[in-house]
C-alpha positions as CSV (number, residue, x, y, z in Angstrom):
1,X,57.4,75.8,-90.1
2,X,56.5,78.2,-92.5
3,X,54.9,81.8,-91.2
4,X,52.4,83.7,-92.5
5,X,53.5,85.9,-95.5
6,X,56.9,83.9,-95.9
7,X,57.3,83.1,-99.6
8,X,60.1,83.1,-102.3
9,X,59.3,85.7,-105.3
10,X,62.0,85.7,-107.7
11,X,65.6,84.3,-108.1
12,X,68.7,85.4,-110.2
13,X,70.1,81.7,-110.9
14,X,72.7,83.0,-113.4
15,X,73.8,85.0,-110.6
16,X,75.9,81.8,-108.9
17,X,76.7,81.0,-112.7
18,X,78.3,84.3,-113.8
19,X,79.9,85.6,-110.3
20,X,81.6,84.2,-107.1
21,X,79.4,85.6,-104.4
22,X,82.0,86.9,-101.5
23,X,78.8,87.5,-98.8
24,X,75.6,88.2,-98.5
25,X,72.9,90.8,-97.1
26,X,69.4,90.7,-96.8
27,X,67.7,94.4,-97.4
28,X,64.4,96.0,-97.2
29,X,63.1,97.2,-100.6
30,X,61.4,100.6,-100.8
31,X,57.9,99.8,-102.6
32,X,54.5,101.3,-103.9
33,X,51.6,99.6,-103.1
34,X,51.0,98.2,-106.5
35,X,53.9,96.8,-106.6
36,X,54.1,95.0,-103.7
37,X,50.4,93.3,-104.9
38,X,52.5,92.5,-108.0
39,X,55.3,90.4,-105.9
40,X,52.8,88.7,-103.4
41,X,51.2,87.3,-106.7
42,X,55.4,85.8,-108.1
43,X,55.4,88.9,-110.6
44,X,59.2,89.7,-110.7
45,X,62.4,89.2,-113.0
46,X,65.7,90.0,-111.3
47,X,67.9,88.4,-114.0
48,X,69.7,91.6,-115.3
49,X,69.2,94.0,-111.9
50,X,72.7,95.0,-110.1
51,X,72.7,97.7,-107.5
52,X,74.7,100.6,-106.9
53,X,75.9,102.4,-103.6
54,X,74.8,106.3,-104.7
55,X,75.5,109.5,-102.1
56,X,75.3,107.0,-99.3
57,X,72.1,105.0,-100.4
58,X,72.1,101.5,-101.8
59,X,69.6,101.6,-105.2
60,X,68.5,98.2,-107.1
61,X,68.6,99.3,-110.4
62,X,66.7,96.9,-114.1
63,X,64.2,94.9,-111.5
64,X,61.1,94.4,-113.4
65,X,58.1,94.7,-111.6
66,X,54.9,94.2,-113.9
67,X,52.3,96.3,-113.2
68,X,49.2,94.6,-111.1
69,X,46.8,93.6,-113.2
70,X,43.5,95.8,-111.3
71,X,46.2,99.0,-110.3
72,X,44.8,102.0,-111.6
73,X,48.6,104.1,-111.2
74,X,50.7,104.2,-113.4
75,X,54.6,103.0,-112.5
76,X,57.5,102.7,-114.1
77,X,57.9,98.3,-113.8
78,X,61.7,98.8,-114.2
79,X,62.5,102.2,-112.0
80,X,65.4,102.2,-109.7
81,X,64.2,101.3,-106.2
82,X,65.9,102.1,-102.6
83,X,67.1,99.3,-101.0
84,X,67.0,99.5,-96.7
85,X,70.0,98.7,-94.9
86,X,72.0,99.6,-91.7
87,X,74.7,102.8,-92.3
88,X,77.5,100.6,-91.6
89,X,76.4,97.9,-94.5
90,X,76.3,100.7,-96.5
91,X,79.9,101.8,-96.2
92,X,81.1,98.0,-96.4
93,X,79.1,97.7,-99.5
94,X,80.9,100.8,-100.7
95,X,84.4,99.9,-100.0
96,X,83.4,96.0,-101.3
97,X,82.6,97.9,-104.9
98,X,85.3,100.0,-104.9
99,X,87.9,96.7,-105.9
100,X,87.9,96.1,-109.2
101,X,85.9,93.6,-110.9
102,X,83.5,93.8,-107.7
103,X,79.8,94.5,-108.1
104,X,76.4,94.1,-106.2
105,X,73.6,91.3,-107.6
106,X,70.4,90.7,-106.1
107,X,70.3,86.6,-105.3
108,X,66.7,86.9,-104.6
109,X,63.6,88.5,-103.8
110,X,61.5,87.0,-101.0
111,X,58.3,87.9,-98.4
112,X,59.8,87.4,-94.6
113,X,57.3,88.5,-91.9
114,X,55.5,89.4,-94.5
115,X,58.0,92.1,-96.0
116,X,59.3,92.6,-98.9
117,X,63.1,91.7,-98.8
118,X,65.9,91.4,-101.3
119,X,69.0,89.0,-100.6
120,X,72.1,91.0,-102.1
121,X,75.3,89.9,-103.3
122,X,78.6,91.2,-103.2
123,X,80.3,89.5,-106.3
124,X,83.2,89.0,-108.2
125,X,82.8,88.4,-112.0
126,X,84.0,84.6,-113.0
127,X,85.9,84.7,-116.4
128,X,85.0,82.3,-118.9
129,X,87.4,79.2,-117.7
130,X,86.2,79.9,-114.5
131,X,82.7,78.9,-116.1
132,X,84.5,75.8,-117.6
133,X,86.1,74.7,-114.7
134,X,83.1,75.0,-112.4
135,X,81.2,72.9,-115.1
136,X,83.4,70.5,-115.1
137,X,83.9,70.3,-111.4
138,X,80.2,69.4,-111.0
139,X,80.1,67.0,-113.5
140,X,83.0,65.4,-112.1
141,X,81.3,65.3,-108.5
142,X,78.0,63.8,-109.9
143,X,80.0,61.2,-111.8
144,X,81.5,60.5,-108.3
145,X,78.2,60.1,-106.5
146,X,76.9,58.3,-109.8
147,X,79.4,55.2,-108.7
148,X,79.1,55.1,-105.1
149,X,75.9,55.0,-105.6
150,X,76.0,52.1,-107.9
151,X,78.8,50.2,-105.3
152,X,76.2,50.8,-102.6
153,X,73.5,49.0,-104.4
């Protein structure tokens, strides 16, 4: 059953593509009023954001945001926004970037309860045969289903 103000905004699909996600957290995103007009209406591009852990405050960092169309202020669309989490997450997220190769991507941007939340990732970068073997994994799985399928019918 779907509540009032639930609703998916924006996803980072390359995301899965480029990097093995290790685990997940869901934040609050810090927000002017515009902006949050702007997301209730599917305005949002998270395809090259990453966040960064900065003097103990997570910060999502290239999210565009277009402005809302009948806003009279004047915001940056691609400013570096605080992200709202518990101090503990913070200091996992910090020794989880610390490791090399290791980096923070936003999955997704969603409205839960009617808030503004952000689903963040703690990810490892997949080299390119990584890339090749994943692709090739799927294919081989749909091939699979493909014939039992056709043995079923």
């Amino acid at each position: 059953m779907s509540r009032r103000g639930d609703q998916l905004v924006a996803t980072n699909r390359r995301a899965r593509h480029d990097y093995s996600v290790l685990d997940t957290w869901e934040c609050g995103i810090v927000l002017e009023g515009s902006e949050v007009k702007s997301l209730r209406d599917g305005h949002a591009t998270i395809r090259d954001a990453y966040a960064r852990v900065e003097d103990g405050e997570v910060w999502l960092h290239s999210m565009h945001i277009p402005p809302y169309v009948f806003s009279r202020g004047d915001l940056d669309p691609d400013r570096k926004r605080k992200l709202l989490l518990h101090q503990r997450e913070i200091l996992e997220l910090a020794r989880g970037t610390e490791q090399k190769g290791h980096t923070l991507v936003p999955l997704r941007v969603y409205f839960k309860d009617g808030r503004a939340k952000v689903e963040l990732a703690l990810a490892r970068g997949k080299r390119a045969y990584d890339k090749r073997q994943a692709l090739a994994k799927r294919d081989a799985d749909r091939e699979a289903e493909r014939a039992l399928k056709g043995l079923r019918e």
